[in-house]
N, C-alpha and C positions, 0 to 999 in steps of 0.2 A: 453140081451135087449138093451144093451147100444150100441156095435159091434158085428156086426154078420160078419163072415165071408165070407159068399156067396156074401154080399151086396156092390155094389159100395160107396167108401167111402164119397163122399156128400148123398149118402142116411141116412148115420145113425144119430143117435141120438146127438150124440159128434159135428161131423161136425155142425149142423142146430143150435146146444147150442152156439157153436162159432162164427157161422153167426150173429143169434141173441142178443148174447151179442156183436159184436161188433157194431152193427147198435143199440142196445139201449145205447150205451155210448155217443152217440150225437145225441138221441132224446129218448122223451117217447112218450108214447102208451096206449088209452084207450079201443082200439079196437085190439082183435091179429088177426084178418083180414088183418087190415090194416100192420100190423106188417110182418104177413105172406106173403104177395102180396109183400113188399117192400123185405123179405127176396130173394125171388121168383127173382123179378129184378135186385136184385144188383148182386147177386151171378149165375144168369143164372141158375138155377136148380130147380125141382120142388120138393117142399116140403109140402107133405100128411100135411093137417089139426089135426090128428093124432098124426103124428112124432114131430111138431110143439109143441104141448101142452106140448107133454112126456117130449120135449127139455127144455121149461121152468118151467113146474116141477121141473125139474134136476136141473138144475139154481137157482129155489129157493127153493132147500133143500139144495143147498150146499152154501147158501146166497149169492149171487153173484145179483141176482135180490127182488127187493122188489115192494110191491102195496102201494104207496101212494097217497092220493089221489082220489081214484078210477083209480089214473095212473099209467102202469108199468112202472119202473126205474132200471136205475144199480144202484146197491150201490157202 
């Protein structure tokens, strides 16, 4: 779920965690639209709404990300 082989490596899961935790380390987020769309921009890549979620899922089961606030944040 996490790498898939067949998949180009900004497709996966891993990539879009890494994208997104390093763009929430110098801002939060109360919308992952908005989140998403800036993922989108920075990194030139398109990233399923989807893969996005799974991403910060992942993030924050491995506590890396937290909701404070009603806003996400790095920890």
């Amino acid at each position: 779920m996490l790498i898939d082989r067949d998949s180009k490596p900004e497709d996966t899961v891993l990539y879009i965690a890494s994208c997104a935790l390093d763009i929430l380390k110098h801002n939060q987020y109360n919308d992952v639209k908005e989140l998403r769309q800036e993922i989108q921009t920075k990194y030139k890549i398109e990233a399923p709404y989807k893969t996005v979620m799974t991403s910060l899922n992942f993030l924050y089961l491995v506590d890396k990300v937290a909701i404070k606030d009603k806003r996400l944040i790095c920890i």
